[in-house]
N, C-alpha and C positions, 0 to 999 in steps of 0.2 A: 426461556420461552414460557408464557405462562399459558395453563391450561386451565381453560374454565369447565370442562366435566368435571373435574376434582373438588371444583369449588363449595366451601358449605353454602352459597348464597340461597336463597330458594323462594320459589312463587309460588302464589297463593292462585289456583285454579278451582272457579265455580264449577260442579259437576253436572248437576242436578238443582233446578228448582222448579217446588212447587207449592202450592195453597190449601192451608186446614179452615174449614169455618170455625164458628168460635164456639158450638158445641162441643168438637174437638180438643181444643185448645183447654176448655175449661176440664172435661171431664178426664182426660187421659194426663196419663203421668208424661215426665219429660225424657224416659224411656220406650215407653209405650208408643208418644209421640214418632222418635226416631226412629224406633222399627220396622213402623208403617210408612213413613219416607222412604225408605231405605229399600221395603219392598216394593214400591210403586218405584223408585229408581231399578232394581234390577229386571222389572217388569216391563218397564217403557226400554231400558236402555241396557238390555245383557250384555252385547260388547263391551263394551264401556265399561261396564260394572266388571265384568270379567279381567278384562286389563288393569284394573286398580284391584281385586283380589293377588293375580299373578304377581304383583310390585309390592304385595304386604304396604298398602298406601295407607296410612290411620285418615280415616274421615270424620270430621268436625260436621259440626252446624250450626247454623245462625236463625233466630227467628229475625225478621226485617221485622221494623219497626213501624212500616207502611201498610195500614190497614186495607182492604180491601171491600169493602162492603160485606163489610162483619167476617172479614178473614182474614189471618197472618199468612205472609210468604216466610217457606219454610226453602235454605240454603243449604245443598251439601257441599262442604269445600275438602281441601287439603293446600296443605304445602309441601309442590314439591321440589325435589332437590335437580339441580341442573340436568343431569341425564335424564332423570322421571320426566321432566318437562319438554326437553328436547322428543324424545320418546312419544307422548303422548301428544303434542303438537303435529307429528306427523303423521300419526294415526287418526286425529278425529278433530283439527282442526277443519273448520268450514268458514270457508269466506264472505264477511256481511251477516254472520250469525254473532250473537250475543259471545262475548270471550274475555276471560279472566275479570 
């Protein structure tokens, strides 16, 4: 019988997005950048943010390459692993909302 919570397979879930102008962009480090993401993520979305502390989840990010009228969209993602995913799909899955 196979079991797929065992499995290393893993998915790529968007957590978080949102938009820097390009003062931003230009003036801040790509540290400094992520910080301020990060806290505007745990300030819009404490649960959320709190369930990815509790799972030690490492979060990545992406700038999008789709400007915006003089701003980058800035992406928090991770990959998780089949129970982290199963797990968090049941918690904060929303139906007809933006997902993975």
């Amino acid at each position: 019988m196979k079991t797929y919570l065992n499995s290393n397979k893993t998915h790529r879930v968007r957590f978080f997005t949102t938009s820097q102008g390009m003062d931003e962009l230009i003036s801040a480090t790509k540290v400094e950048k992520f910080h301020k993401v990060i806290d505007e993520f745990k300030r819009k979305e404490p649960r959320r943010y709190s369930w990815l502390e509790e799972n030690h989840v490492k979060l990545e990010w992406a700038e999008d390459d789709y400007h915006l009228a003089y701003a980058r969209r800035i992406i928090i993602h991770s990959d998780l692993t089949e129970a982290q995913y199963i797990d968090y799909t049941l918690r904060f899955f929303k139906y007809g909302k933006e997902w993975k």
